[in-house]
C-alpha positions in Angstrom: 72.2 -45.7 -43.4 69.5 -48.1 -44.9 68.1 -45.6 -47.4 66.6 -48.3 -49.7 64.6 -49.5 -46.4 64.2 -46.0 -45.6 63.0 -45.3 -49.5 59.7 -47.6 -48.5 58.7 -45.2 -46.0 59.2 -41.7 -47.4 61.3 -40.3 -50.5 61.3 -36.9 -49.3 58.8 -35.6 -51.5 58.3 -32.1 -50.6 61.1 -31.7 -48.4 63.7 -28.5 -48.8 67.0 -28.8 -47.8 69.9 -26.2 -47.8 73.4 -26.7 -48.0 75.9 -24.8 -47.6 79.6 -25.3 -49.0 82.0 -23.9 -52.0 79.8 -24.6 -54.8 77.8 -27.2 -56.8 77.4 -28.7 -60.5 74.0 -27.1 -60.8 74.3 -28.3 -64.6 74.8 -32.6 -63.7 72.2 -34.5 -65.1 71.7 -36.2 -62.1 70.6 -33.0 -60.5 68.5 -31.7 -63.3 65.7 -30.9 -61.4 66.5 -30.6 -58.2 68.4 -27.7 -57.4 66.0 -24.7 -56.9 68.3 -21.3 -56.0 71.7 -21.2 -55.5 73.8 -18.2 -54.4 77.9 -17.6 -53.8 79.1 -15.9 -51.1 82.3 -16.3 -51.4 83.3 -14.2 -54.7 82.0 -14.0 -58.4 83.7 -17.1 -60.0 81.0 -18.9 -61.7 83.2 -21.0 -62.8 84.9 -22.3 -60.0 81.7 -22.9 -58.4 80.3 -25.2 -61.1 83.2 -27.3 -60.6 82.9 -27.6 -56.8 82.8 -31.8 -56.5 81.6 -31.6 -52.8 78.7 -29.5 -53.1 77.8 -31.8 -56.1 78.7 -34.8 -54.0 76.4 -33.3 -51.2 73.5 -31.9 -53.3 73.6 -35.9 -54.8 73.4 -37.5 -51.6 70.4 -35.7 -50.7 68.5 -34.8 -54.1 70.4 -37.2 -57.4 68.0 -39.4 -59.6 70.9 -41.0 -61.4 70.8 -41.8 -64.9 68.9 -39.3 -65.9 68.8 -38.2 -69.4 
């Protein structure tokens, strides 16, 4: 995909993106920041949600600043 090449044209600043799937580690540090509403459809298990790793893996591809503290 080239995204550090891509990185010298844009970073996506001020771009939204949604993404819909099971759930998503709203809480990883790596995301601390990024994630502005979330909302499940599905039932009420907050839980569950939180612990969704492709959301989180999703959400990361398009929004992670890793090693964040």
């Amino acid at each position: 995909m080239d995204v550090p090449q891509a990185h010298a044209w844009s970073l996506g600043e001020g771009v939204r993106v949604a993404i819909i799937d099971t759930g998503a580690d709203t809480t990883h540090p790596d995301l601390r920041g990024a994630i502005a509403q979330v909302g499940n459809f599905v039932d009420a298990d907050t839980v569950q949600f939180g612990r969704d790793r492709h959301g989180t893996e999703l959400a990361g591809i398009i929004a992670a600043v890793a090693k964040q503290s």
